[in-house]
N, C-alpha and C positions, 0 to 999 in steps of 0.2 A: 552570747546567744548562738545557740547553733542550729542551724535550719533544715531542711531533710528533702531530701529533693524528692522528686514525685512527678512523677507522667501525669498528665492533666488534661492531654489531648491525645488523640490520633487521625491523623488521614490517612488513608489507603492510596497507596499508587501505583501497584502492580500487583497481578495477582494470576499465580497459574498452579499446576496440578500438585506443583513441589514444594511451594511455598509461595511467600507475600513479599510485600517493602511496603512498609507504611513512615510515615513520619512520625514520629514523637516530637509533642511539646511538654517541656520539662520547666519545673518550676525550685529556684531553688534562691526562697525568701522573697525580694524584688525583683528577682533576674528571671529571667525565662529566655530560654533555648530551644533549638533544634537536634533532634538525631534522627539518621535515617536508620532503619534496623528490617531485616529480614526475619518473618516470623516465619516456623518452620512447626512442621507435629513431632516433631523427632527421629531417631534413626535407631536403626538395632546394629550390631557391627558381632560374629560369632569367630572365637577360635575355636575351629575344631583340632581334635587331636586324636590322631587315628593309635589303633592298638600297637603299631610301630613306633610310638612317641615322632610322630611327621603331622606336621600344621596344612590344615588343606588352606590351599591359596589360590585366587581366581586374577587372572590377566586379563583387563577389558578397556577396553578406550576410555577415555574422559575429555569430553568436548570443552574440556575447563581449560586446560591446559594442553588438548589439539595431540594428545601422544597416549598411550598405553599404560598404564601401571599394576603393579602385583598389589592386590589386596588381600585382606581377609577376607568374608565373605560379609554383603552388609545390602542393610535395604532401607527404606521410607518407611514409617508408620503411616498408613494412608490417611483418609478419609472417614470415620466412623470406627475408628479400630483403637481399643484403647486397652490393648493386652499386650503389650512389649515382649512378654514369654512367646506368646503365639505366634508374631509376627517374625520375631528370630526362625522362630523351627520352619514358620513359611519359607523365608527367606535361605534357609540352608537348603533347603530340599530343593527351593529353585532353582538355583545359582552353581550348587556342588551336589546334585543327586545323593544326597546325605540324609539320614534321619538320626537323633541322637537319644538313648535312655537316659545318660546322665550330664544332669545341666546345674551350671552354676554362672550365678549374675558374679562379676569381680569387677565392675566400674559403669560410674556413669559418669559422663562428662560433657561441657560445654565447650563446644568446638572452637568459637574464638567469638567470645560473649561481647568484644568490641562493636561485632557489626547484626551477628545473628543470635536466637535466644534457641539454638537445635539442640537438643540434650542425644547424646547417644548412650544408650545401654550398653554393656558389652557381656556377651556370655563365653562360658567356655563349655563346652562341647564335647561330651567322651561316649564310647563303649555306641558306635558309631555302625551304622547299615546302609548300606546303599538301596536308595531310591528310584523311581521316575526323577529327572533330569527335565523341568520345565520355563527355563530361561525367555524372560520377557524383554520386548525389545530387541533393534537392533546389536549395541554394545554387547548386551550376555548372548545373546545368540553364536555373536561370532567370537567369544571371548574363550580360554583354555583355562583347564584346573591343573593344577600339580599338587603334589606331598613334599615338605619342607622337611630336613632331620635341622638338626641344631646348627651344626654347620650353615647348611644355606639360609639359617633366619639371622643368623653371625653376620655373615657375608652380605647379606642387605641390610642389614643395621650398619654394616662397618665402612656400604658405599660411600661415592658422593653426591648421588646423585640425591634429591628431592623424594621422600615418602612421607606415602602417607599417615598422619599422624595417629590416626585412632590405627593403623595397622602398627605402627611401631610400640604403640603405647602395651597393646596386646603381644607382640614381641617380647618386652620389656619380660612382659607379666610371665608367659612360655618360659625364659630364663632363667627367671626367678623362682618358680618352681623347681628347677633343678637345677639349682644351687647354682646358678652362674649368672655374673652379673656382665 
């Protein structure tokens, strides 16, 4: 006989602008469990790629881990916003004063479904105009952009240091476009 598990409860125990933490109780046949899980609205994450074949990449602190890292460019799906296209294009033009004609979705993903349920979109970004430059917060405020050729997204894939995943993953993807694995 095989049983199916199933959330059955929840409590909430924290809850701010970014996301939650609620508990789960889970049920699976006579056993019932706990999990604690961060419920989030999602994220957008965009490779752009400018008409030089160069990945625009944003440098900005992350309080997570108290240091700096190069990303892609990437944001929250807020509050009342349930257009994942729209909130990418926001989020480039904030972050990299960038607008893009041509856009393609190539992944969604769960960030690490152990503890959070965030799904991220990822788009890729081409045929590319610069915008107003409207970075919220302190971290984008003081954070810098650069242009990536293949070489330097090589070179941070081949570090040692710790990246970001949904940056790497979109990396990956930059490569495999043209033909290098």
């Amino acid at each position: 006989m095989t049983h199916r598990l199933k959330v059955v409860a929840t409590e909430p125990l924290l809850s701010s602008f970014v996301f939650a933490v609620e508990r789960r109780t889970v049920t699976d046949g006579d056993e019932t469990f706990e999990r604690d899980v961060a419920t989030h609205r999602g994220a957008v994450a965009i490779l752009a790629i400018d008409d030089r074949n160069r990945v625009g990449v944003i440098r900005q602190y992350r309080a997570t881990i108290d240091t700096e890292l190069w990303e892609i460019p990437a944001g929250t799906i807020d509050a009342g916003e349930d257009d994942d296209f729209a909130v990418a294009k926001r989020e480039l033009a904030e972050e990299m004063g960038i607008a893009a004609d041509r856009w393609q979705r190539f992944a969604r993903t769960l960030n690490s479904p152990g503890w959070t349920n965030q799904v991220m979109h990822l788009f890729e970004a081409r045929d590319l105009t610069e915008v107003e430059r409207t970075p919220l917060g302190p971290e984008e405020r003081r954070s810098s952009i650069a242009w990536w050729d293949e070489a330097a997204v090589r070179a941070y894939l081949d570090s040692d240091q710790p990246i970001d995943a949904t940056t790497a993953l979109a990396f990956h993807h930059y490569l495999l476009l043209h033909g290098h694995h």
